[in-house]
ROGUKE-825462 format. One line per field, with one value per residue: residue in three letters; x, y, z of N, C-alpha, C, O in turn. Coordinates in steps of 0.1 Angstrom, whole numbers. Layout:
<rs>
type	ALA, ...
n.xx	X, ...
n.yy	Y, ...
n.zz	Z, ...
ca.xx	X, ...
ca.yy	Y, ...
ca.zz	Z, ...
c.xx	X, ...
c.yy	Y, ...
c.zz	Z, ...
o.xx	X, ...
o.yy	Y, ...
o.zz	Z, ...
</rs>
This chain:
<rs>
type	UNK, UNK, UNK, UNK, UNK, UNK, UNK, UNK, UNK, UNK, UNK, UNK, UNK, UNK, UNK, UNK, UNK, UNK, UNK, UNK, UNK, UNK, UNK, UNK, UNK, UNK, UNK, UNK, UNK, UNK, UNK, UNK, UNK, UNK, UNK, UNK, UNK, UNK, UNK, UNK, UNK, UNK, UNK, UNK, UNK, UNK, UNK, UNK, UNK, UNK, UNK, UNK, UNK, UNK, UNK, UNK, UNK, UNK, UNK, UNK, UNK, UNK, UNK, UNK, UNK, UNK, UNK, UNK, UNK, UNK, UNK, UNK, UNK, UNK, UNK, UNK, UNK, UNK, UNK, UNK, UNK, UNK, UNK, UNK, UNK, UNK, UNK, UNK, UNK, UNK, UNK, UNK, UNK, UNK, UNK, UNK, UNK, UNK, UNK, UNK, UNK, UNK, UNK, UNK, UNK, UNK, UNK, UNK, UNK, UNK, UNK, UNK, UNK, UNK, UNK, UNK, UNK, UNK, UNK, UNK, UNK, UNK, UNK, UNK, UNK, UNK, UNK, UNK, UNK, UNK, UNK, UNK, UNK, UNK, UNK, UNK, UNK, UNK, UNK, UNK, UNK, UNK, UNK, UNK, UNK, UNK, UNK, UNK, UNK, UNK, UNK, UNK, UNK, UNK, UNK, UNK, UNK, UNK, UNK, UNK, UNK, UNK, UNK, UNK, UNK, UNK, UNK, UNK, UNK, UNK, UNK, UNK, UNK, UNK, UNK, UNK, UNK, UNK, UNK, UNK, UNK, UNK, UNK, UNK, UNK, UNK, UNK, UNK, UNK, UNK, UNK, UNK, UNK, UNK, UNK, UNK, UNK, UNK, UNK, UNK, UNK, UNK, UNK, UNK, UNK, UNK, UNK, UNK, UNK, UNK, UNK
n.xx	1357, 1376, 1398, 1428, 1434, 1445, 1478, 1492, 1504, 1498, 1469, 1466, 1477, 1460, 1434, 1447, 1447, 1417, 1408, 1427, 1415, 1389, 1393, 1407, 1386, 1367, 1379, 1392, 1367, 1355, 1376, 1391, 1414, 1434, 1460, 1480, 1486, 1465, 1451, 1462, 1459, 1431, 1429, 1439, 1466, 1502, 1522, 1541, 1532, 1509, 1524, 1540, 1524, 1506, 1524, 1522, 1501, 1486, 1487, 1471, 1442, 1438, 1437, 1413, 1396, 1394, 1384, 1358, 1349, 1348, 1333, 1307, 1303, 1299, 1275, 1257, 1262, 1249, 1223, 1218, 1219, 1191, 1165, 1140, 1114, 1116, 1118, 1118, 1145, 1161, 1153, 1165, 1192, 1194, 1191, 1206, 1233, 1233, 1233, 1255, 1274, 1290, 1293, 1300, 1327, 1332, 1320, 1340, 1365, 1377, 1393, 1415, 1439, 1461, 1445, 1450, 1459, 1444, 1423, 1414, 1409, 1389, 1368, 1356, 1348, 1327, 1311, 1297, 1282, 1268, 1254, 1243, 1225, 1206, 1196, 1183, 1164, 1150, 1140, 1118, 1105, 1098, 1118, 1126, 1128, 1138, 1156, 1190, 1223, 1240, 1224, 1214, 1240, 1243, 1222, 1224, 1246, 1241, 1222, 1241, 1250, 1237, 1239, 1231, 1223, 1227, 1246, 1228, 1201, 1214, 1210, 1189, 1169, 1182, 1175, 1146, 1148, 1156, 1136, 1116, 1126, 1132, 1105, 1099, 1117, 1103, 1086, 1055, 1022, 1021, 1043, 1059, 1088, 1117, 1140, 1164, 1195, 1207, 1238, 1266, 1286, 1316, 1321, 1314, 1337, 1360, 1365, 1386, 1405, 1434, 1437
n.yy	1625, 1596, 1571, 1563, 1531, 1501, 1487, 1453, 1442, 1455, 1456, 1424, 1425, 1442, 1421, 1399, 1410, 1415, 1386, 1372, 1392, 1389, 1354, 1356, 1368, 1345, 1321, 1338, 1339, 1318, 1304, 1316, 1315, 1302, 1294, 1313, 1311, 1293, 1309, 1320, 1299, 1287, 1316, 1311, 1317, 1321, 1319, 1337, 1360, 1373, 1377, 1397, 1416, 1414, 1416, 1403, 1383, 1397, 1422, 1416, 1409, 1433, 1446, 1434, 1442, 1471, 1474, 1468, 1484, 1511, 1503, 1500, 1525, 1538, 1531, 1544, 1571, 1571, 1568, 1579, 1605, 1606, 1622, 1617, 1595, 1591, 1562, 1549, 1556, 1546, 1514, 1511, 1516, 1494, 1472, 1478, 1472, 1445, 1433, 1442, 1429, 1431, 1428, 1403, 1400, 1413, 1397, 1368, 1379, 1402, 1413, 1399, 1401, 1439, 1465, 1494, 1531, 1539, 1524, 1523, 1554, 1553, 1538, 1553, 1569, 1559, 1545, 1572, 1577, 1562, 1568, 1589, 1581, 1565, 1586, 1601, 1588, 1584, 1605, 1613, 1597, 1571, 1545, 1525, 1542, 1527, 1515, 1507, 1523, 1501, 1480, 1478, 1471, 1445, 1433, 1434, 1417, 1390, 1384, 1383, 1364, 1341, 1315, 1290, 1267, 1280, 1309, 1327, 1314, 1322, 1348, 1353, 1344, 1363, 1384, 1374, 1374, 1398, 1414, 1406, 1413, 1443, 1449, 1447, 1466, 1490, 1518, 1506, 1509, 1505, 1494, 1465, 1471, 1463, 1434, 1435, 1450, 1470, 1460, 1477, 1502, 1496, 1472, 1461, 1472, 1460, 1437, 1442, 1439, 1421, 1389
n.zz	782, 781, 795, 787, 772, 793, 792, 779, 800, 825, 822, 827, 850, 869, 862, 877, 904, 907, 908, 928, 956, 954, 957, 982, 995, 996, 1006, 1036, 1049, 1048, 1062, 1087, 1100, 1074, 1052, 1031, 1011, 1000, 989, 966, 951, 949, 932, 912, 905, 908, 938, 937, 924, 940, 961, 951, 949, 974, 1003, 1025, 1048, 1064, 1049, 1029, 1046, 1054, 1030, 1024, 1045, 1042, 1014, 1023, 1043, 1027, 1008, 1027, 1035, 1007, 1002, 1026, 1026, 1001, 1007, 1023, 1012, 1000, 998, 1000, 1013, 1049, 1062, 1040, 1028, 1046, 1050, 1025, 1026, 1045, 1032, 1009, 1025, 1030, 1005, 999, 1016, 1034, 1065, 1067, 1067, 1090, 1108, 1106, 1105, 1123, 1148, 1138, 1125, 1122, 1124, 1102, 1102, 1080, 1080, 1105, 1103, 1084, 1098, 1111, 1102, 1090, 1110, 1118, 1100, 1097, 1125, 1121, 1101, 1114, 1134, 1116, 1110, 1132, 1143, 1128, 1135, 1122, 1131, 1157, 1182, 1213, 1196, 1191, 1170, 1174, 1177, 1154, 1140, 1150, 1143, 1113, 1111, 1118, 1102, 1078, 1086, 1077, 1056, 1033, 1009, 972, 961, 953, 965, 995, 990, 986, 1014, 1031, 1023, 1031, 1057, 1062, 1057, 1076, 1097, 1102, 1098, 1123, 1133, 1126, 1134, 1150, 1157, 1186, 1205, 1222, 1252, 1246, 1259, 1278, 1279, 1251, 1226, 1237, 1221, 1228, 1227, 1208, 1191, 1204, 1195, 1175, 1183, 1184, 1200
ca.xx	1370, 1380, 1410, 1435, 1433, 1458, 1485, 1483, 1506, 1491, 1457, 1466, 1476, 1444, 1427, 1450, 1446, 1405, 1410, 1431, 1406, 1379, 1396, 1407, 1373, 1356, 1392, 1391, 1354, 1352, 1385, 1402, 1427, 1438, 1472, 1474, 1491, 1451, 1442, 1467, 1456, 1418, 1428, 1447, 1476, 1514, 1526, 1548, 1524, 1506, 1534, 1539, 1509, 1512, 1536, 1520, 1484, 1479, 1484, 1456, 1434, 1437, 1428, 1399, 1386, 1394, 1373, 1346, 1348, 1342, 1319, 1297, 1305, 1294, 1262, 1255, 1260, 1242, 1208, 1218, 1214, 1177, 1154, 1124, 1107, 1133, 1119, 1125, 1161, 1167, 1150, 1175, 1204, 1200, 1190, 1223, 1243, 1231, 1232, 1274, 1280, 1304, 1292, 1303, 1345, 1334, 1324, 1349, 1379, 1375, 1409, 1425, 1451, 1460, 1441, 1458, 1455, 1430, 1414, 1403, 1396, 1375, 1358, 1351, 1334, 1311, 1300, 1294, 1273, 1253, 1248, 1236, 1212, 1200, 1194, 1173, 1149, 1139, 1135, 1117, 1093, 1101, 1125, 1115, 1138, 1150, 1168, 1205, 1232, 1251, 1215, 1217, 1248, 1244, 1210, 1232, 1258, 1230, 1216, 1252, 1257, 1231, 1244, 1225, 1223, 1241, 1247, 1212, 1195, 1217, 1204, 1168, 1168, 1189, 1164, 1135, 1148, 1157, 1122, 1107, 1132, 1125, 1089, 1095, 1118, 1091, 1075, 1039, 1011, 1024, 1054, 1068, 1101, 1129, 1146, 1176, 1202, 1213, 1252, 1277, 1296, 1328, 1320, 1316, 1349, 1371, 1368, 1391, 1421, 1444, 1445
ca.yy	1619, 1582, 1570, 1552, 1515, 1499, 1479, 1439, 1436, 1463, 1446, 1412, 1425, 1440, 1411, 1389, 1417, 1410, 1374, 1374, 1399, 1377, 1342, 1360, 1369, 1334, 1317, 1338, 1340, 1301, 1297, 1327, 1304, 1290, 1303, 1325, 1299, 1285, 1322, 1319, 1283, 1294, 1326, 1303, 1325, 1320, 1329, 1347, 1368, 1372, 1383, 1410, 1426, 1417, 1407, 1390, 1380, 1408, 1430, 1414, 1410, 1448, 1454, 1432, 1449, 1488, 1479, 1471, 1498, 1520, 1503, 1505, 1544, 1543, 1529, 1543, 1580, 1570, 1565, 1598, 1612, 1604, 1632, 1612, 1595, 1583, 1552, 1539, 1556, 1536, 1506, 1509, 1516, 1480, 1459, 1481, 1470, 1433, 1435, 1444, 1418, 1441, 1421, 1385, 1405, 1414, 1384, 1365, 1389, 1413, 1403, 1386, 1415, 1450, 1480, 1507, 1542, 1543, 1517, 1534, 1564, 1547, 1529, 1564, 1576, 1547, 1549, 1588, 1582, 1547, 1571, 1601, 1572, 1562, 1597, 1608, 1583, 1582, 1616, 1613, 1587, 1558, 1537, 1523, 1551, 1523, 1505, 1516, 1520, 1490, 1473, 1471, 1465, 1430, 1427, 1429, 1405, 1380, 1386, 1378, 1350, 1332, 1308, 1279, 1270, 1285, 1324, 1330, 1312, 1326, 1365, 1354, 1340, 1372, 1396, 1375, 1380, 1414, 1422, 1405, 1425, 1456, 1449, 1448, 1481, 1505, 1520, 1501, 1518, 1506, 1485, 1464, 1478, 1452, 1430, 1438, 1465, 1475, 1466, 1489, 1501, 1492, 1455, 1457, 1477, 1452, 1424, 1442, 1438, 1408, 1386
ca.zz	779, 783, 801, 777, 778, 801, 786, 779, 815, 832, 819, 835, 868, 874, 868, 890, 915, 917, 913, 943, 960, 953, 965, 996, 1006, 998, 1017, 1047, 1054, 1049, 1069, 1083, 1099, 1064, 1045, 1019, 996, 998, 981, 953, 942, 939, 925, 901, 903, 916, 948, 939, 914, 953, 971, 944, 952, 994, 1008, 1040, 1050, 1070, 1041, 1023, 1054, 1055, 1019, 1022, 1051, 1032, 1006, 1026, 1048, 1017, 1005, 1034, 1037, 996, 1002, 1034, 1017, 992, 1016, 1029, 999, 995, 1003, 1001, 1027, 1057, 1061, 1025, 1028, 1059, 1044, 1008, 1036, 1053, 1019, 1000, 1027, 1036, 990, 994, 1025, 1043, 1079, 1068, 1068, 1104, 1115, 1102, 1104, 1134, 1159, 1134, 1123, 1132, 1117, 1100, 1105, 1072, 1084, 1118, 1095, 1071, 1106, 1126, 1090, 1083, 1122, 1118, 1089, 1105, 1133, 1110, 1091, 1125, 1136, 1104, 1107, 1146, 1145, 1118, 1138, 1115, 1134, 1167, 1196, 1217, 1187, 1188, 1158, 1178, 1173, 1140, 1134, 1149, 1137, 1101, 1117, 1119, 1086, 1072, 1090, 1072, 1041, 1022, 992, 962, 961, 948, 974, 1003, 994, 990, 1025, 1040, 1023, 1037, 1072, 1066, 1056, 1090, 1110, 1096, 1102, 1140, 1139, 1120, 1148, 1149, 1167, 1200, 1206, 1234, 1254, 1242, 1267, 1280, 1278, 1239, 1231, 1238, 1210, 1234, 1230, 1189, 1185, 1212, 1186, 1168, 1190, 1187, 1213
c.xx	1371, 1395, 1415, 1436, 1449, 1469, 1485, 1489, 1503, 1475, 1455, 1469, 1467, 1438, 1431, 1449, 1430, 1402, 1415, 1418, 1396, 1384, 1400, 1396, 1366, 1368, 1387, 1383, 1349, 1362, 1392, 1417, 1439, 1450, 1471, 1482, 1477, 1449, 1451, 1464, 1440, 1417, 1432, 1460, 1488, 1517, 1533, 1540, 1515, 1510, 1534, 1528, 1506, 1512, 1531, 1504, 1480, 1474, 1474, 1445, 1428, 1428, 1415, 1390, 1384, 1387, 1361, 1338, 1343, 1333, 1308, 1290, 1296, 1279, 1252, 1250, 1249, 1226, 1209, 1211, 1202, 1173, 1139, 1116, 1115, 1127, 1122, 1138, 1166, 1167, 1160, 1186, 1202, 1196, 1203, 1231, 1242, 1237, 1254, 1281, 1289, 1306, 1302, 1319, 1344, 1332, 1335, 1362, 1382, 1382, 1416, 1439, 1451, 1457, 1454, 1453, 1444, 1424, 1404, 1399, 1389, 1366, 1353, 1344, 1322, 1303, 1297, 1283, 1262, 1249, 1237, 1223, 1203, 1191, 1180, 1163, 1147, 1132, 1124, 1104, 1093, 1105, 1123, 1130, 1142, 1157, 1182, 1213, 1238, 1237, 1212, 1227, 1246, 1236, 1219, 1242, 1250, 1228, 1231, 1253, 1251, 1235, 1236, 1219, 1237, 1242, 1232, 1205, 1199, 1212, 1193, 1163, 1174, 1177, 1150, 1133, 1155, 1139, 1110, 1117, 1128, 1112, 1088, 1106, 1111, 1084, 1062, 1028, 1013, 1032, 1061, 1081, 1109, 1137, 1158, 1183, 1206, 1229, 1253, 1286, 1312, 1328, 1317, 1329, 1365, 1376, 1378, 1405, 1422, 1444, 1435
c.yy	1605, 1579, 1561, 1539, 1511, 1490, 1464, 1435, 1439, 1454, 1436, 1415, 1428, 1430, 1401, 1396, 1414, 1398, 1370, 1382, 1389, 1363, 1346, 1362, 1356, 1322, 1319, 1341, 1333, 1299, 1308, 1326, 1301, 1298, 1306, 1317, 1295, 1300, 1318, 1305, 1285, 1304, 1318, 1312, 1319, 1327, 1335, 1359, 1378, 1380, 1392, 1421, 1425, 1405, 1400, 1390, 1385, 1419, 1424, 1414, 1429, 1452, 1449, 1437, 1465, 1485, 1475, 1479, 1507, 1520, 1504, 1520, 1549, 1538, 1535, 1564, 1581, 1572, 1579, 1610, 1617, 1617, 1630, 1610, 1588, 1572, 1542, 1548, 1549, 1522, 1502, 1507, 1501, 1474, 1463, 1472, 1450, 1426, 1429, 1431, 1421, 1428, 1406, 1390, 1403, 1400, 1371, 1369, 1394, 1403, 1397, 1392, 1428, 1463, 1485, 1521, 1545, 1536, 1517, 1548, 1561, 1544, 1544, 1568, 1565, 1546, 1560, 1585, 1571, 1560, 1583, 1594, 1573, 1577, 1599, 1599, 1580, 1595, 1618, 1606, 1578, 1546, 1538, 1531, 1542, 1512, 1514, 1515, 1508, 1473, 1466, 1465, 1450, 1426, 1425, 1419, 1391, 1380, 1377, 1366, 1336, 1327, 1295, 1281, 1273, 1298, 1333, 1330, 1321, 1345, 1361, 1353, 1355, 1384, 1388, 1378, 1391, 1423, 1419, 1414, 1438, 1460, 1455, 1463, 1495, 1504, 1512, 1510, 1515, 1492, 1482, 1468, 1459, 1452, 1433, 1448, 1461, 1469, 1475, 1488, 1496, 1478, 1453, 1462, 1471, 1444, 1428, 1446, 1431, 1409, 1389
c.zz	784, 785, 786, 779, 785, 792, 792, 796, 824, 835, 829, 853, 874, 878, 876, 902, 919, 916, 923, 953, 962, 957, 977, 1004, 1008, 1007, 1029, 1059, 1057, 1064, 1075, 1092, 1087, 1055, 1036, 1009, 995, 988, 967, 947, 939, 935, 911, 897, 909, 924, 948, 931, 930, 961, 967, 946, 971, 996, 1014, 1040, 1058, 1062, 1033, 1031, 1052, 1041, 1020, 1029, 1049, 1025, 1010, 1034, 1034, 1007, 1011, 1034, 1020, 1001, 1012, 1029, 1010, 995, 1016, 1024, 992, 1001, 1004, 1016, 1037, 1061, 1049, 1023, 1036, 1053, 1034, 1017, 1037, 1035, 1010, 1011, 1031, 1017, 994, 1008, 1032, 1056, 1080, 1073, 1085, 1115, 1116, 1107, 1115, 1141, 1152, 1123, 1126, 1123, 1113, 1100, 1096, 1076, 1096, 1114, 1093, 1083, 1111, 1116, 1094, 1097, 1125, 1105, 1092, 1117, 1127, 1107, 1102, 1131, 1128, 1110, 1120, 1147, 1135, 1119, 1132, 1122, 1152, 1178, 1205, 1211, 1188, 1175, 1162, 1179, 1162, 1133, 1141, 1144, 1123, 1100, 1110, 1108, 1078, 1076, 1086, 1055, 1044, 1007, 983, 967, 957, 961, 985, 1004, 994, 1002, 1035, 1036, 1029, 1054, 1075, 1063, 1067, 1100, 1102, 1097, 1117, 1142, 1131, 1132, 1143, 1159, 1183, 1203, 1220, 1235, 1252, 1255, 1266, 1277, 1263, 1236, 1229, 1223, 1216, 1228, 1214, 1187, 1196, 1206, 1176, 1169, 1192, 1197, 1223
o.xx	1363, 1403, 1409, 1441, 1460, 1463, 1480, 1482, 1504, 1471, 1446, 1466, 1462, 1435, 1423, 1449, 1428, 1392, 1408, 1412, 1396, 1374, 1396, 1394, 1360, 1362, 1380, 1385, 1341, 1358, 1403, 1427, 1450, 1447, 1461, 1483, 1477, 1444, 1445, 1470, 1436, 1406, 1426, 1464, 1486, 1515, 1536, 1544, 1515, 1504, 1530, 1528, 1505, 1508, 1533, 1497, 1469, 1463, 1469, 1435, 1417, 1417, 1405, 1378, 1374, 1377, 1352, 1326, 1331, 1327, 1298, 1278, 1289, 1273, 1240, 1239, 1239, 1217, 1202, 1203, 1201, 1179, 1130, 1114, 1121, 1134, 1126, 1142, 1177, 1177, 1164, 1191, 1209, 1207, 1210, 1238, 1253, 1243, 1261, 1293, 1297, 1315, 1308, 1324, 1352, 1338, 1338, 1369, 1393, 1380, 1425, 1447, 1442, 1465, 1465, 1441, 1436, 1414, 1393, 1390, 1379, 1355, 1341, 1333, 1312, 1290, 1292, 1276, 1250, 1236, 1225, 1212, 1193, 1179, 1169, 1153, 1139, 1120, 1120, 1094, 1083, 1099, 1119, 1140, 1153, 1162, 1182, 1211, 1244, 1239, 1209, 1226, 1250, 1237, 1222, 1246, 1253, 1237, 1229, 1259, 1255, 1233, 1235, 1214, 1249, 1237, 1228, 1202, 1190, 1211, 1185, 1154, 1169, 1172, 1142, 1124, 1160, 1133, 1100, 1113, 1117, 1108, 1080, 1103, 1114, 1079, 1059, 1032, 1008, 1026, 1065, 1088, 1105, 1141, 1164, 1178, 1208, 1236, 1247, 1291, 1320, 1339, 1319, 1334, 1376, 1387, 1382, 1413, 1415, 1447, 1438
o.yy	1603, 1584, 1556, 1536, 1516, 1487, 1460, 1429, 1432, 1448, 1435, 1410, 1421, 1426, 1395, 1389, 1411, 1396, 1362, 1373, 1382, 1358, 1338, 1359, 1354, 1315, 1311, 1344, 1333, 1295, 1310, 1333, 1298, 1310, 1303, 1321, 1292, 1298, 1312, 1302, 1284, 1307, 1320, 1312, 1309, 1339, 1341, 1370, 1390, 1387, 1401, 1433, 1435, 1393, 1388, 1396, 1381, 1425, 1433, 1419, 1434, 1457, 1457, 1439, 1471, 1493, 1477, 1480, 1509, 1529, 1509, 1524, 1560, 1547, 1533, 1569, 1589, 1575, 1587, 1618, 1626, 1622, 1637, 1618, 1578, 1570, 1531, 1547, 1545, 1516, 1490, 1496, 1495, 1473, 1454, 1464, 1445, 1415, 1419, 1426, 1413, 1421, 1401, 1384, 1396, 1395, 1366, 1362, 1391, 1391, 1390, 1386, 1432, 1468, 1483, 1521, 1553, 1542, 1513, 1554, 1566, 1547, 1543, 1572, 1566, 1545, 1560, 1594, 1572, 1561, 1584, 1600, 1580, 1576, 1599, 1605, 1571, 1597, 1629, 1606, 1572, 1535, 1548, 1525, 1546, 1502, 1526, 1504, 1503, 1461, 1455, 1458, 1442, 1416, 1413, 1414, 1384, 1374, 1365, 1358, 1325, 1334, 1290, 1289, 1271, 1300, 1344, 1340, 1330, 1352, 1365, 1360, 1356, 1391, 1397, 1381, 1395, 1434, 1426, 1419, 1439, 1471, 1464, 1470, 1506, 1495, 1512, 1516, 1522, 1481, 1490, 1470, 1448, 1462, 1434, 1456, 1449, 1472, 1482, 1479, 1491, 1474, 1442, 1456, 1477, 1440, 1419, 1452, 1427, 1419, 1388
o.zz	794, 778, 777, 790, 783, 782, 802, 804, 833, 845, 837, 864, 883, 889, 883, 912, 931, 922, 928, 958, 972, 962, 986, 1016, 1018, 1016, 1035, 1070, 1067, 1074, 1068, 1091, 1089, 1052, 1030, 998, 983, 977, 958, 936, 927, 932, 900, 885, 915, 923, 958, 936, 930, 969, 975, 943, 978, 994, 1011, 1032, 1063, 1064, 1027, 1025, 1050, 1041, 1019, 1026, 1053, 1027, 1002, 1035, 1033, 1001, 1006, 1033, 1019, 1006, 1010, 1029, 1012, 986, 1011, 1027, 984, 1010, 1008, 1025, 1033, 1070, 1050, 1011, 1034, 1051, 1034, 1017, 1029, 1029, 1005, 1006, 1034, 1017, 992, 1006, 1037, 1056, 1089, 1082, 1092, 1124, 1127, 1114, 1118, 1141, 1157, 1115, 1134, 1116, 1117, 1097, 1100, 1078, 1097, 1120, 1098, 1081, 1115, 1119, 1100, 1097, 1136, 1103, 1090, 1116, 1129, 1108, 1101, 1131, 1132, 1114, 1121, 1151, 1137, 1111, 1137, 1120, 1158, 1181, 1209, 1216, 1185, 1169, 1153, 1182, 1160, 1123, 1133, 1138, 1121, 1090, 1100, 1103, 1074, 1068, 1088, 1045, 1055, 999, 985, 979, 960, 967, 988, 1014, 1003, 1004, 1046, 1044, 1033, 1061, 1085, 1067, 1069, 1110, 1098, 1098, 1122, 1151, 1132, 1138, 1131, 1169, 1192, 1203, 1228, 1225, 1256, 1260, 1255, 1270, 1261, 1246, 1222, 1217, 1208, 1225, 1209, 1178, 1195, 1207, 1168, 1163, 1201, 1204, 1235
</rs>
């Protein structure tokens, strides 16, 4: 079955809905200082067309970090899923998620509005299933036992935080230093102990309280 097509005004709200979507992320990733009259002018929409869809610029902060909470959680699944070999499920895990850019939201965003209760759902999933990922593949002898889940996520922080270029260039460059990190966490036949203590997941999930 096939859904019935939307109607021509239905139609257009969609697309000003991921036109919006889409200038809010490349706005408040650039700037996340910058007012949300700056989103509706490179959406090319009216603010009031904007407002109709949220109200304030928390409520869009929110959606943009929902849908990449669930995107994480899709891709992250999706590894899970494999039955193959757990280091090329681990491996597809970090390049899907470095692929969807979830991290750049966190860097960016993290403190700079106030969760909502889906939104600390969706967070307590997507670190139940990074820890799961994590899991499979040490046990598994793949992934080097003292890397932590709060290891990688900044290791992916990092990864994100790299831009030049156009949009082309900027993934070529994030997958070539995802493919030398990844080098150094496949166990090797005998690996030095890494300096210093691990973070704490306390200290990745504080950034996300105003103030």
């Amino acid at each position: 079955m096939t859904s019935a097509p939307m109607s021509g005004r239905k139609a257009q709200a969609a697309r000003n809905d991921e036109l919006i979507l889409q200038a809010a992320r490349a706005v408040f990733t650039a700037d996340p200082g910058a007012p949300i009259a700056a989103v509706a002018e490179k959406a090319g929409v009216g603010i009031s067309a904007l407002y109709r869809r949220y109200p304030s610029k928390e409520a869009l902060l929110q959606k943009l970090c929902g849908d990449g909470l669930k995107l994480y959680i899709e891709v992250t699944e999706r590894a899970l899923a494999e039955e193959g070999d757990a280091w090329e499920a681990f491996a597809g895990y970090l390049r899907g998620i470095v692929d969807a850019d979830t991290n750049s939201l966190t860097i960016k965003l993290a403190g700079t509005f106030h969760p909502t209760e889906e939104l600390h759902h969706d967070a307590a999933r997507s670190g139940a299933l990074a820890t799961e990922i994590h899991r499979r593949t040490v046990e598994a002898g793949a992934l080097r036992p003292d890397v932590t889940v709060a290891d990688i996520a900044l290791l992916l922080e990092q990864i994100a935080s790299i831009r030049l270029g156009d949009e082309k260039r900027t993934a070529q460059l994030r997958h070539r230093f995802l493919a030398l990190a990844t080098d150094a966490l496949r166990v090797p036949p005998g690996h030095r102990e890494l300096p210093g203590p691990p973070p704490e997941d306390e200290e990745l999930s504080a950034r996300w309280s105003p103030g």
